[in-house]
Structures are given as C-alpha cells and as structure tokens.
N, C-alpha and C positions, 0 to 999 in steps of 0.2 A: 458802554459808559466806563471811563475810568479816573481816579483820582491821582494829580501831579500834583506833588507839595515842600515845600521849604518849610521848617518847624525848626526855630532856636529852643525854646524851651517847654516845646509841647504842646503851648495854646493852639496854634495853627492847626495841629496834625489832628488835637481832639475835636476842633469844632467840624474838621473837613469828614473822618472819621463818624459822627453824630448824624453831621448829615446826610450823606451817602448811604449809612445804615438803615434810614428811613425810605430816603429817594428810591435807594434800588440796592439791599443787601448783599447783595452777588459782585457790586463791583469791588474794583480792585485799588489799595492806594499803592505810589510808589513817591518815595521820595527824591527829589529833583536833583541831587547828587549822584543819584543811581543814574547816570545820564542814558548811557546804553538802554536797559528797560525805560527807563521813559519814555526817551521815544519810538521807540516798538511800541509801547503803548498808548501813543499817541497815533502811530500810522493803522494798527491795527484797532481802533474805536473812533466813531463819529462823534460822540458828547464826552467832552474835556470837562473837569473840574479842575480847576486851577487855582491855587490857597497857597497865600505868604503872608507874612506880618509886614504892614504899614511901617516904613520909615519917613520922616518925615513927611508925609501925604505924599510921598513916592511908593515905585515897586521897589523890592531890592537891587541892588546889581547883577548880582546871579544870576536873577530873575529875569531880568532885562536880558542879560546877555544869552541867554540860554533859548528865548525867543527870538535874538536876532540871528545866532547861528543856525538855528533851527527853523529858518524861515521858512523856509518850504513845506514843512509839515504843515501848515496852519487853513493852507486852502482848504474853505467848506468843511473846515472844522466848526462845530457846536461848543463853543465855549462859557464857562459859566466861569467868572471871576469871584474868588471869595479872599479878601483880608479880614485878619485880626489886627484890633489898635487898643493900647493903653487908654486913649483919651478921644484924640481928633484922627478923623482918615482925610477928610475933604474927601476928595476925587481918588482914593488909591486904589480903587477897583478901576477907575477909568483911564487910567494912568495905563495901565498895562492892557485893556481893551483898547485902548484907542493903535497900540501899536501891534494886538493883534487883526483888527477889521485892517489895518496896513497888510497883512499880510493872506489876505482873504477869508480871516476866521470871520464865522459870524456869531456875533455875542448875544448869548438868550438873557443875561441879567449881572446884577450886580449885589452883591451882598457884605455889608462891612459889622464886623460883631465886636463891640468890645472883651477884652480877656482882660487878667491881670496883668498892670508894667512887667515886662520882661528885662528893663532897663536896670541893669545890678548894681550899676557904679551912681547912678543920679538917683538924690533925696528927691525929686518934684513930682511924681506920682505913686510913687507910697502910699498904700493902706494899711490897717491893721490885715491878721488872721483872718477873722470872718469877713471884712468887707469881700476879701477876696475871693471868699468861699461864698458869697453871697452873688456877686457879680458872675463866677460859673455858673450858678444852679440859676440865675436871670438867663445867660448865654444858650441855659441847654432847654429851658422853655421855648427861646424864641427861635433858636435852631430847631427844634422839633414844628413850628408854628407853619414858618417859612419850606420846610417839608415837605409837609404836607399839602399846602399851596403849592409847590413845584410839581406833587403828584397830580393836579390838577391843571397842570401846564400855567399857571400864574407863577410869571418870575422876576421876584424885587429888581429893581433898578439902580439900587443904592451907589452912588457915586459917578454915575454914568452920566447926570446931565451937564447943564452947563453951568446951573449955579454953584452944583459940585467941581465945578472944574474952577469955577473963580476965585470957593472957597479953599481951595488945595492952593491952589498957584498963589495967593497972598497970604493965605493964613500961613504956612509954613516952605511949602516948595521954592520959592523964591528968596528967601533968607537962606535955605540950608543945604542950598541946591549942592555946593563944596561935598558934603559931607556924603551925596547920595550918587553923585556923576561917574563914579569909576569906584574901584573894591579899595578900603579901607588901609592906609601905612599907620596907622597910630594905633594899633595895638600895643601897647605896653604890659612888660613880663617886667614882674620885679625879682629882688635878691630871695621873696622868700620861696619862691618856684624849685620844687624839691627833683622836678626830671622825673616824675611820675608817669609820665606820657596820656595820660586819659583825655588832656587837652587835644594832642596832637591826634587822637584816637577817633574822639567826637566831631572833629571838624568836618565839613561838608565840603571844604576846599581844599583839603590835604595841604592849608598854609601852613601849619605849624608841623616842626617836626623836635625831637630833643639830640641836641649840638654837647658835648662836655656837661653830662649833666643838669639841661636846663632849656625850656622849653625857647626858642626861636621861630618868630615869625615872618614870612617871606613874602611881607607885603601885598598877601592879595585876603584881605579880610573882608565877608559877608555883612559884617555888622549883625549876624545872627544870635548871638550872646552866649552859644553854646557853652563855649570853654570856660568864659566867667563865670557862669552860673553853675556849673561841676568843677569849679576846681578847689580841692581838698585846703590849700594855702590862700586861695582869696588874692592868687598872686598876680588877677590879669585884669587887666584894664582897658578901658577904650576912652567911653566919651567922657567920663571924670577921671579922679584920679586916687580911688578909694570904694572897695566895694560894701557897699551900704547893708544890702540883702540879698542873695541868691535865691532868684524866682525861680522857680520850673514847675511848670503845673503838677506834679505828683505830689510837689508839698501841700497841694493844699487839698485833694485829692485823692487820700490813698484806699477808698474802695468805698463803694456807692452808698454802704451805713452810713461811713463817716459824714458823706455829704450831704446826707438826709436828716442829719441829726436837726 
C-alpha cells in the first residue's frame, strides 16, 4: 500500500497522512511532483491511495496529466480516490476514477472531505479562526471513522455514482471547465515581489523561477496555491486579484494541544 498526493496547502497531504496512519501505518506517502518515486511506487504496490484537492468538481491538471502519461501503471491496480474541497466536490473523486477504470485500475471507493478554503485571493469561502479549526477537528473524526471502516473492508463511495456525476458536471464542471482543461497562464506576480525565491522553491511544477530579481511564471500553473499562500509580499495571484488570507493548514494547526483546546 502506498500513498500518491498533490497538497497546495497541506489539507490534502494531512487528511491522506490521517488516514493511511490508521489504515496501515507502514505505508508510505510520496508527493506527486516527485514523479520518479511515484511511480516506482506505484509499480511496486497493488493498493494506490490517490489525494488531491477539488477544483472546480474536477481533478487538477497535474493530476490528470500524470495518469494519462502514466497510463500503463494503472493495470489491476487497487485504487482508492480521496479529495479535499472548501465547499462542493460533486463527483471530484469520480472524475479521476472514471479515467483510472480507463486504464484498468480498479477503484475500491471514493472519499471527499471537506478542509479549509485554500483559495487565498477570493473572499467567498472565508471563515473565521476557529470555524476553521473546527472544521479540522470534524475532518479528523471522520477520517479516523472512515478508517476504520476500510480496516474492515467497507469503502465509501463518495462521488463515484451517477448522481455525483450530475452534480459535478452542472453544479460547477461545466461553467469552469476553462479554468481546469489544461495548467493555468493567469498567474499574476506583482511589483511588490521581492525575488525571494521561496515561490519558485515551493512549486510542484518548477513553473516559477526568479528572472532580474522577480519571480516569473512560465505558464504551466497547478492551480495548487502553494506560492500564494507562502509568499512573504502577498505578491501572487490567480483567480482574484488581491490576497485576502493565506491558508495553509499549519495556521491553524500548530500542535495537537492547540487543537484540542
């Protein structure tokens, strides 16, 4: 068993991290930019755990793309799909099973967990502090819940059926589909970008790199939110045009007293 993951700002990596420590504490995660270990770690393990964050009730691009170069690995693989979503997934676990059973995985389930908006530049799902530390400490109940049901071979279905698929495809996938069909050009770097590099450091797509002092993006953006939500200047943007708050799960999170309180 091992775990493949995309994580912008942590939710993905802790909920996949949560569960696998319950399921089977031996396994191993690797993050999905590490592509080489990935998939060794895919050809060398039969049960796949697969975690990304919901875009628009889509997989990411990466995500997509990474399973279709990778096509061949997937035969009679055991795959479990797990996203995280701000709000709504529809179908974003089915989204990405339906084009792994394309490539002869077979999918044991589906699981979608809400985390906190990762979305740093849009006011529209905003909480306070606690909602969001509240919203964790719901996540890691029912990640433990769902566990322990997997240790008993009962595995959620979340997003896999049809109605999940109806509600993905109109609720959101068909209005934003622009926005999720190929890797992101609208990264915007403003003047106050100090050429720090931690942008170009943290990304999963080696898109950014620092040009004359100042970060540059080369047009193949994740939509993962890494860079804006670690950058020192507040100087990068995507889907707004103004960064509201920098999520990353360790704000709200910074050791198991805290979130016990």
């Amino acid at each position: 068993m091992t775990g493949i993951y995309l994580s912008g700002t942590g939710n993905t990596k802790h909920c996949l991290e949560k569960l696998l420590s319950i399921v089977d504490g031996s396994a191993e995660m690797t993050p999905i930019e590490n592509t080489k270990e990935a998939i060794e770690k895919i050809k060398t393990n039969d049960v796949i755990y697969l975690a990304y964050p919901t875009q628009f009730s889509n997989v990411p691009y990466m995500v997509k793309d990474f399973i279709k170069k990778n096509k061949g690995l997937w035969q009679g693989k055991k795959v479990f799909c797990m996203t995280t979503m701000g709000l709504f997934s529809g179908d974003g676990t089915g989204c990405a099973a339906r084009l792994l059973k394309k490539y002869g995985a077979v999918v044991s389930g589906g699981l979608q967990v809400k985390m906190p908006d990762a979305v740093s530049d849009s006011k529209m799902l905003k909480k306070s502090f606690e909602e969001n530390r509240r919203i964790i400490k719901e996540a890691d109940i029912r990640l433990e819940e769902v566990a322990e049901e997997i240790k008993k071979d009962n595995y959620p279905k979340e997003g896999l059926s049809f109605f999940a698929h109806m509600a993905g495809l109109f609720g959101q996938r068909l209005w934003f589909y622009g926005k999720t069909k190929d890797y992101s050009k609208k990264l915007k770097i403003s003047d106050a970008c100090t050429g720090c590099g931690l942008c170009a450091k943290n990304c999963p797509m080696g898109n950014l790199k620092i040009q004359n002092g100042k970060a540059v993006s080369a047009g193949k953006c994740a939509m993962c939110y890494r860079c804006i939500s670690s950058c020192p200047k507040k100087a990068i943007t995507l889907l707004g045009k103004q960064v509201v708050e920098q999520c990353r799960y360790e704000k709200f999170v910074q050791s198991e007293n805290h979130l016990g309180d």
